[in-house]
N, C-alpha and C positions, 0 to 999 in steps of 0.2 A: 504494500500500500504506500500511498503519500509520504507516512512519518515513517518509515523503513530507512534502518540505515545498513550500511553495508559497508566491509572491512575485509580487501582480497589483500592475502600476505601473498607475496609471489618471492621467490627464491632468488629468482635471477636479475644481472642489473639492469637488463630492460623489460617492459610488459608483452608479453604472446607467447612466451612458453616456446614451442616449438615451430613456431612462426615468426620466425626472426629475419631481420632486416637486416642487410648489408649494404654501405654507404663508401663512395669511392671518391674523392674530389682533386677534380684535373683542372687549372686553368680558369677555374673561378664555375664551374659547372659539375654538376651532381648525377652519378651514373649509381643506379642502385640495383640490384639482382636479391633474390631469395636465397637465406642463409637458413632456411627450414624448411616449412611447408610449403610445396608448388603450388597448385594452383585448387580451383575449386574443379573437382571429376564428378563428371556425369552430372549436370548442373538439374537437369530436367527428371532426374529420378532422386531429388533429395525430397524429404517428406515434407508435409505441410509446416511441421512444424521449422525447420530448418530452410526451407526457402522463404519463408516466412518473415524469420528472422533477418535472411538478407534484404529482400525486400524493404523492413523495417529500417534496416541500416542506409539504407538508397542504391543497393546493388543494382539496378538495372539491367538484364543480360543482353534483352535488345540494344540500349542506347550504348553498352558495350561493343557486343558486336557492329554496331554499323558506326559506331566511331575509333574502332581500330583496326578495320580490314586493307584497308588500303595499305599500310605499315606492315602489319603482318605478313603481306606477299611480297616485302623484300628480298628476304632472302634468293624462294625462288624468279625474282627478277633478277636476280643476276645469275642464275641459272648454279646454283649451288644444291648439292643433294646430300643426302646421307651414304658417310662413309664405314668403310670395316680396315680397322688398322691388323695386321700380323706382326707380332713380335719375333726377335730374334730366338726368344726366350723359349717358345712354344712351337716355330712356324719355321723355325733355321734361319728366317733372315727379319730385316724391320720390312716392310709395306706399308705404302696406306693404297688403299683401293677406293677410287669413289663411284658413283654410281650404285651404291651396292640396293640389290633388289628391284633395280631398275634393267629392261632390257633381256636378255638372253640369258637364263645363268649357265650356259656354256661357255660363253662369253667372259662372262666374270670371274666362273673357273679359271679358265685361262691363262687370267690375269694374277692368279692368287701364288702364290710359293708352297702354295700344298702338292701331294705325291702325287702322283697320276691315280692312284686308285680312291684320295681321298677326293680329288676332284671327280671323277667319277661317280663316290658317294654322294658328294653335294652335291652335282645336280639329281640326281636319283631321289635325292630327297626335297629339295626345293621344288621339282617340275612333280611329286606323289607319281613318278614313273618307276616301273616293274618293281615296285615296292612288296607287292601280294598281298594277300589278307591270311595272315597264321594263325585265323580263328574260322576257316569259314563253316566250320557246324555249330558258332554260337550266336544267339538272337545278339541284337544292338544291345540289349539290356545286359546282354550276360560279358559282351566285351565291355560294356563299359565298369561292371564290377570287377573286371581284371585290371583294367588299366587305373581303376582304384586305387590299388594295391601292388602298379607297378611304377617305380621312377621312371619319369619321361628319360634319365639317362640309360637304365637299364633297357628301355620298348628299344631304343635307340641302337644300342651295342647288341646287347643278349639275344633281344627279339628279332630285330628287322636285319641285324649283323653289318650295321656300318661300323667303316671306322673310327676308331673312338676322337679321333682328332678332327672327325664331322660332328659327334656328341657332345665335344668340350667349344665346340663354336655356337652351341645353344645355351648353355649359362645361362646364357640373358632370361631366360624363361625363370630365372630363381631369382631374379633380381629383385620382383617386387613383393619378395619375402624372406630377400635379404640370407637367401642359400644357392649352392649349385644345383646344379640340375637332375642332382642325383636323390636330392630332398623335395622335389617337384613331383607331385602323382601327373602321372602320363593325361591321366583325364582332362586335369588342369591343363598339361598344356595344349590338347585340343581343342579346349572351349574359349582358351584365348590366342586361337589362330597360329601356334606351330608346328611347322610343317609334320607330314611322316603316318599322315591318317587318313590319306586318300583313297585308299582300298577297302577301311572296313565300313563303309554305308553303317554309318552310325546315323541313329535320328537325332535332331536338334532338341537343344536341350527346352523344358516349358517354363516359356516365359513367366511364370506364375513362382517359381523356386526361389525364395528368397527374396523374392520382388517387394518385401517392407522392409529386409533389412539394409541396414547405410553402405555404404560403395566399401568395395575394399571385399570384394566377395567375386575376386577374380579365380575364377577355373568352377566356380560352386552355383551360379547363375549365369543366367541366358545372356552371351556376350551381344546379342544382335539388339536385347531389348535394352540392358545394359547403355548399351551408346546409343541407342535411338533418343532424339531431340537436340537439345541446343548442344554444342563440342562443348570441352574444357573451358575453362577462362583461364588468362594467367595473370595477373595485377605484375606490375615494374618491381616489386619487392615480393611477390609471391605474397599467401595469405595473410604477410602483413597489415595489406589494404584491411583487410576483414578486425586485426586485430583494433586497428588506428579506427577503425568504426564504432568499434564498442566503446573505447576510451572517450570519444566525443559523445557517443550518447548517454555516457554513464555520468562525465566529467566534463561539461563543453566546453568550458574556456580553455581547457588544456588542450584542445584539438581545434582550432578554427577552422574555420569552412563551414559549407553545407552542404557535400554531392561526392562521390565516390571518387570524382575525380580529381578534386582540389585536395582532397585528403593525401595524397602521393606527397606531394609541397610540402604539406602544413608543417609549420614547426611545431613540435610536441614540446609543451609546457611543464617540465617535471616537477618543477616547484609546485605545481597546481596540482598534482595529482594522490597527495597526504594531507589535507589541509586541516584544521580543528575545526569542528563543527557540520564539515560538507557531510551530503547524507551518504556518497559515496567516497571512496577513498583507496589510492592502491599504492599500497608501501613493497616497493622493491626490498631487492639485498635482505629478505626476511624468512629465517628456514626456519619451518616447524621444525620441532622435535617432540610433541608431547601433545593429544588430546583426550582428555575425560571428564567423563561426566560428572557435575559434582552435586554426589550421592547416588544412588539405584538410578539405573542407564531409563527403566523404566517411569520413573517418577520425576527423577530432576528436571529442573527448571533450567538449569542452567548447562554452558559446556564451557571449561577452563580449554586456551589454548599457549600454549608453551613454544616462545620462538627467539630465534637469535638473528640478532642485527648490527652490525657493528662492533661483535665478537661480546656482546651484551645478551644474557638471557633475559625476556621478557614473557611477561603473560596479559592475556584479555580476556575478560566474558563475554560469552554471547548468549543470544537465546537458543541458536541452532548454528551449526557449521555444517558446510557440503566442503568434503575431501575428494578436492580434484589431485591429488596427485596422483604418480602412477600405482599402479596395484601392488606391484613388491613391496614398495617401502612404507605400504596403510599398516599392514601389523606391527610393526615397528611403530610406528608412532600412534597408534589406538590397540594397545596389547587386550583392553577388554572384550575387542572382538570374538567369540564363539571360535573355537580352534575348528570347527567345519569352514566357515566364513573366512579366516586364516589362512588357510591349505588351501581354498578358491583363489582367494588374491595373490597366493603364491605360483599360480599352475602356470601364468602364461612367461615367458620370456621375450621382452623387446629384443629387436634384432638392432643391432650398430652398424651404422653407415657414415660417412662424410660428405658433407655437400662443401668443396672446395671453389672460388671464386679468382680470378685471376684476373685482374686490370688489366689489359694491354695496351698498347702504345697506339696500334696499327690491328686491323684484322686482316692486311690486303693477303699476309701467306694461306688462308684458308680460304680466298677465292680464289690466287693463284693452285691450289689444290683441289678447286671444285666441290669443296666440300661444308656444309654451316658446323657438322657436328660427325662422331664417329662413335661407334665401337669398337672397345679394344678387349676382346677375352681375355684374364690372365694379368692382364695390367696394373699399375700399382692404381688407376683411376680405370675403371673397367668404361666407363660414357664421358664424353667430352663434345660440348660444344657450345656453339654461342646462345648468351641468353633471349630469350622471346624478344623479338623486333615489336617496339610498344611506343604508340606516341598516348598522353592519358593526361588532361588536363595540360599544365605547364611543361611537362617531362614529356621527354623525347630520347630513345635512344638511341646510340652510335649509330646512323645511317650512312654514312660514307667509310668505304674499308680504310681509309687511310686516317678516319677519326679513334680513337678510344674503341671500347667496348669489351664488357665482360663477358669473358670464358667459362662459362660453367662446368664443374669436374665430379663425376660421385663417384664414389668408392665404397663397395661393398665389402663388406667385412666377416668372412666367414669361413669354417674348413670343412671342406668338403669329406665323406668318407664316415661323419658323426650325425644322429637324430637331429634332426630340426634345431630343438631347442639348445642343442651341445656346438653346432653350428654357430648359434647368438653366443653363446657363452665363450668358448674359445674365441671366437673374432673379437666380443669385448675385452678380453684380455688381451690378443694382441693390438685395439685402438690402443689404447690405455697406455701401452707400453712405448708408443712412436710417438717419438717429440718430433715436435716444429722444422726441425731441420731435417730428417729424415724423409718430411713432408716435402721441404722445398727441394730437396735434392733431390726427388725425384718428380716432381711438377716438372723444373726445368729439361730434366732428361726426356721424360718423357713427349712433352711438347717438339724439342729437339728433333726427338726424332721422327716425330710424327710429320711436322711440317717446315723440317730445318732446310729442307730439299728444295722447297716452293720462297727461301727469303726469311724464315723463321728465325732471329737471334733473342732465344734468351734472356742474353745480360743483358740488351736494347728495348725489347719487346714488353719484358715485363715489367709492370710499374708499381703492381701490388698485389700481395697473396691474402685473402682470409680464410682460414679451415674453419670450418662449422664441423666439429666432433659433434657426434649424437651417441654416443654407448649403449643409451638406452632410446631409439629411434621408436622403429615403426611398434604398434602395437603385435601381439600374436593372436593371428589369426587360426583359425582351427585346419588338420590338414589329417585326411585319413591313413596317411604313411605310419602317423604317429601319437593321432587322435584320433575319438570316438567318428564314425564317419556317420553318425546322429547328428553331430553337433557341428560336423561339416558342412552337412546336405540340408540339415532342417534348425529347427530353433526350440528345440526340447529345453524344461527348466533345470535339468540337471548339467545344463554346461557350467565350468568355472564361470563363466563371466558373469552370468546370474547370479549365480550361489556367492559370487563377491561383493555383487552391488547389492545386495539387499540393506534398507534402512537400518539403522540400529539407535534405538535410542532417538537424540535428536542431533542425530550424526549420520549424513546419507553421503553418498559417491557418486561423483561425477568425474569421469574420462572417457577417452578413446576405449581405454582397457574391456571400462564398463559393456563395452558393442564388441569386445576381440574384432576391432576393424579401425585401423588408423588412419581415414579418414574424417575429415575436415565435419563433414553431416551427422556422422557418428559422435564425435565431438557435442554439438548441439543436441542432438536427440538426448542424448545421456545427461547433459546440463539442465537440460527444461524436465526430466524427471527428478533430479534430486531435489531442483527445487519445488516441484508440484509437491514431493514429499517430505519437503521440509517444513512447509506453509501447511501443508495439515496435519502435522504433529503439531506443529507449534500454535494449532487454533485455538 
């Protein structure tokens, strides 16, 4: 209501969690890219409640789209495609190859440093030529319950008998869960378009599978209905835009403007955003460590919260708290939780990535290369390219190759050969363990060599590195390799993500974790229920 006040501790030294902004300033002008969350997916299948929200924020997807398409088709104006880089490391020599997916893949065979027989296997597997069907006495139904239960790298090697160094150029298929391809059900990667299943007359998956739950339910829902409606959107600083919205609607004067697109500009007012008295308020640099109830979880009035700021322990009352942090680290900081409720918020493991960001001087060596962006299997940054061409109010990004522009770089973090969640775990222990300079040593190289060919220098080129470490990134999603495949396919209550979010007291959850889907919508959906259940406990 009106006299409601509210009081977000946020850990980190800027507001958005994992929607962070990255800021680059060359020559008295402002280049920014996304140092977290990309973009808003599948805009047109987020729930009422969530586009809603945007809306309310003044998201517009229309006045979006028809005021950045012209920009957008820069790149292919200058006739720049997507590339696939070969390392020494994996392939005998460096390559870059562009065109890739484009054209003949005999053609681009050709062009590759693979063996004659792995070229052979890639097109065999890109053209779904004399692949065969090595199930044909089983219904659609019953291969798809095998490919359940098979690694897309296993269908790959084991099943179909390619070469493995055509299996280890599909990685990418585990990328957006942050493993190889060897932790990818086959299914999955059918339903999201790769190659190697053109013989088994599989029927399309029903549109109806999952279709209420939030995006982030790639291989487990219908990919066609999935991306049916408006594309992606990307904002100049990725889901920043969306964060710098809520700050202005929570807190105006700390956000001036009025429209999605002036918000890019605004300077953000942080003196204004802890004020005495405002009904809102958001105190950065502030890590819980401690909430409970004070007295029986079931009667109290009240919730003590325990947090440190300035290497200063403090505490506050509320009437009610929503714990948005991630799920691991709720038991630790609410031990009264039910050890069932415990062992839920304990079950998923975030997977670790880096979103790496790179100033450059010049972009002209990657049109001389033909290329905006590339794949590199195996690599210390496995995707590399330039950030979304975006003109959005005041901001304009590098449109002439010989102006600025950022490089965008991710790096998945994971070992291959370990469960899913052993996967997240080892790769977080080897983030953790690579400093800065490890990092820059091998940006440089790698760039190097990617496009040292085309005019590419390094020690010229680059002007500034920022690594956005994530340890604890994407949310875990559920994956029948190594999850209940209930809780894959359907939305049964006995999944972790349930069993974790449930209210307690006057202490509910709100995250990504809450939806096992790290997704932006997911986000939202999960926020407007803790609070729906927070406001009627506390009636």
């Amino acid at each position: 209501g009106p006299d409601s006040r509210v009081l977000v501790l946020d850990n980190h030294d800027d507001f958005g969690g994992h929607a962070k902004r990255n800021e680059f300033r060359h020559d008295g002008r402002l280049y920014l890219c996304n140092g977290g969350t990309l973009n808003v997916e599948a805009p047109s299948q987020y729930s009422p409640v969530a586009a809603g929200l945007l809306w309310d924020l003044g998201i517009d997807r229309t006045r979006y789209w028809n005021g950045t398409a012209d920009v957008r088709r820069r790149y292919a104006e200058l006739g720049l495609t997507r590339g696939y880089f070969f390392d020494r490391e994996h392939f005998g020599e460096d390559r870059l190859v562009s065109g890739w997916g484009r054209g003949s893949w005999s053609e681009l065979a050709a062009r590759t440093p693979l063996s004659e027989r792995a070229r052979a296997d890639l097109v065999r597997l890109q053209e779904d030529r004399a692949l065969g069907d090595p199930w044909p006495e089983l219904s659609s139904d019953e291969k798809k319950a095998r490919l359940t239960t098979t690694s897309y790298r296993d269908w790959l090697v084991d099943v179909l008998g390619l070469d493995p160094v055509v299996a280890f150029m599909q990685d990418s298929s585990g990328h957006l869960f942050v493993t190889g391809a060897d932790a990818v059900p086959a299914l999955y990667a059918w339903e999201m378009g790769y190659p190697g299943f053109g013989a088994l007359g599989l029927e399309p998956t029903s549109p109806e599978r999952l279709i209420d739950e939030p995006g982030g339910s790639h291989g487990r829902e219908s990919a066609a209905r999935a991306e049916s409606g408006d594309p992606d959107m990307y904002f100049p600083d990725g889901n920043a835009t969306i964060t710098r919205l809520l700050v202005r609607a929570l807190i105006p004067d700390a956000m001036p403007g009025t429209s999605m697109e002036d918000v890019v500009l605004a300077p953000a007012a942080y003196d204004r955003l802890d004020r005495d008295g405002a009904p809102a308020r958001i105190r950065l640099g502030s890590t819980v460590v401690g909430v409970r109830h004070l007295g029986d979880h079931d009667s109290a009035q009240e919730v003590e919260v325990t947090y440190v700021r300035g290497g200063t322990a403090n505490r506050v009352r509320a009437r009610g708290v929503v714990l948005a942090c991630w799920n691991q680290v709720t038991p630790w900081l609410c031990p009264e939780l039910s050890a069932t409720q415990q062992e839920a918020l304990r079950y998923g493991e975030k997977a670790p990535l880096v979103y790496t960001n790179v100033f450059l001087r010049r972009w002209q060596p990657l049109v001389e290369a033909g290329v905006s962006g590339a794949s590199a299997p195996g690599g210390f940054h496995q995707s590399v390219g330039l950030s979304t061409s975006l003109r959005m109010g005041g901001y304009t990004s590098g449109q002439d190759p010989e102006e600025p522009a950022v490089l965008r770089m991710t790096r998945y973090v994971y070992e291959p050969g370990h469960s899913r969640r052993e996967q997240h775990r080892l790769g977080r222990q080897t983030l953790l363990r690579t400093t800065f300079e490890t990092f820059e040593h091998n940006i440089r190289d790698q760039l190097a060599r990617m496009f040292g060919d085309h005019g590419f220098d390094p020690a010229q080129d680059i002007l500034a590195i920022t690594v956005n470490r994530w340890p604890h990134g994407y949310t875990y999603s559920y994956n029948p390799l190594f999850d209940d495949p209930r809780w894959a396919f359907g939305t049964p209550d006995d999944r972790p993500c349930v069993v974790a979010r449930q209210p307690f007291g006057r202490i509910t959850i709100a995250n990504a974790d809450a939806a096992a889907s790290p997704h932006t919508d997911a986000a939202i959906n999960e926020a407007y229920r803790a609070v729906q259940e927070l406001r009627d406990r506390m009636a």
